[in-house]
C-alpha positions as CSV (number, residue, x, y, z in Angstrom):
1,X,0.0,0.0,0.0
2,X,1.4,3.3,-0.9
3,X,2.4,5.7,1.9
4,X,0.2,9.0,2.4
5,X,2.4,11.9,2.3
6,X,0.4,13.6,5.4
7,X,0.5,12.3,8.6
8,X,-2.4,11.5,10.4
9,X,-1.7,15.0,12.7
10,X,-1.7,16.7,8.9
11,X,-4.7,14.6,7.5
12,X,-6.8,15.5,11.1
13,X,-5.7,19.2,10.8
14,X,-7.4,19.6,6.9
15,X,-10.4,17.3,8.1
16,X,-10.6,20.2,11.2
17,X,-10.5,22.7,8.6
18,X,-13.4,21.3,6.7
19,X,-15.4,20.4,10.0
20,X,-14.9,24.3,10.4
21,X,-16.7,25.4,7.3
22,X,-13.9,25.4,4.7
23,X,-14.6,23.9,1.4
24,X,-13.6,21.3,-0.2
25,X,-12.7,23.0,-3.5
26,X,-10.7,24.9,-0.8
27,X,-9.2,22.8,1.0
28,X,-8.1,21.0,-2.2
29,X,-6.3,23.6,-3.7
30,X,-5.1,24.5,-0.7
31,X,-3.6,21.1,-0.1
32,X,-3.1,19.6,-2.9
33,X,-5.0,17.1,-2.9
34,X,-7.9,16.2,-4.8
35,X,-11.3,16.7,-3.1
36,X,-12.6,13.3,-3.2
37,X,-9.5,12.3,-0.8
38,X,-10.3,15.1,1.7
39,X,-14.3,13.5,2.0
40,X,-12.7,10.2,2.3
41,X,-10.4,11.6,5.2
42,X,-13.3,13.2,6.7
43,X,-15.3,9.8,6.5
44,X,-12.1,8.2,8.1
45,X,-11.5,10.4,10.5
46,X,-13.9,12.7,11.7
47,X,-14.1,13.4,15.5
48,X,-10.6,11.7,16.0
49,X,-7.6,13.6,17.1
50,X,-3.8,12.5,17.3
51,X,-4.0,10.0,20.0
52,X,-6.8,8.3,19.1
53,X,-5.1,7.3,15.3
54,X,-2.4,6.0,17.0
55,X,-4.1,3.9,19.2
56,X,-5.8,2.7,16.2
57,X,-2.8,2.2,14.5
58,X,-1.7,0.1,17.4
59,X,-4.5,-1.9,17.5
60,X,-4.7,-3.0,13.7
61,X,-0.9,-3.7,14.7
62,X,-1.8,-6.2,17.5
63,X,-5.0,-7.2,15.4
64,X,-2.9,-8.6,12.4
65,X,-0.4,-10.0,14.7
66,X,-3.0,-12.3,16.3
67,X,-4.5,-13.5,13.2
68,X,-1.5,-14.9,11.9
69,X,-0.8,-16.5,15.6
70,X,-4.4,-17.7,15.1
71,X,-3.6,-18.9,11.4
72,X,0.0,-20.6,12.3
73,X,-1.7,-22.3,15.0
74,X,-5.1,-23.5,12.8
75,X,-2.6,-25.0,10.4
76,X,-0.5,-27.2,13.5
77,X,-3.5,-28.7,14.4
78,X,-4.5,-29.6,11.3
79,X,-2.0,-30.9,10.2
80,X,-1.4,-33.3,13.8
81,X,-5.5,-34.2,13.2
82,X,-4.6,-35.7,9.6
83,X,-1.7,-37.4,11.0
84,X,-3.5,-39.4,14.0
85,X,-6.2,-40.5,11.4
86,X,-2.9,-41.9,8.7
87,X,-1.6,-43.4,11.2
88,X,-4.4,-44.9,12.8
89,X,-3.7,-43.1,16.0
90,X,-7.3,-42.1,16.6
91,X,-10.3,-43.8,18.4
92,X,-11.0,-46.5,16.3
93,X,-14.0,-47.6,14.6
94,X,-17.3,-49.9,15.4
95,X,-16.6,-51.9,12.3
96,X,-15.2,-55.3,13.3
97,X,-12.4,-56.8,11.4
């Protein structure tokens, strides 16, 4: 994914500016940017300020790290699951031989 070339303290400053009755045409110009990416800030993150995208940040961190845990681990035990039932290491069955 391609990196923004606004931090989230720039991004939350432009979304403050349109919060505060600037416009978008504005605020493009202004910026740089075009206006469709300042409504998709503002959809992102309105009523955030600094602290609370880092936190986010933090947690999508943690979030993606525990997936893959959860993924790593999903894939140990099935693997150990179809290797009791080839080697006949399971319950066995009712069928009589």
């Amino acid at each position: 994914m391609r990196k923004s070339r606004f931090t989230e303290a720039q991004i939350i400053a432009i979304v403050g500016e349109y919060d505060a009755g600037g416009s978008v045409g504005e605020l493009s110009r202004k910026h740089g940017v075009h206006a469709n990416t300042i409504r998709l800030w503002k959809s992102k993150y309105a009523g955030m300020d600094v602290a609370d995208v880092v936190r986010l940040k933090e947690l999508e961190a943690e979030n993606a790290q525990m997936q893959r845990i959860i993924a790593r681990l999903t894939l140990k035990v099935d693997a150990m699951d179809n290797l009791i039932r080839k080697n006949a290491w399971g319950p066995r069955s009712d069928k009589k031989r």
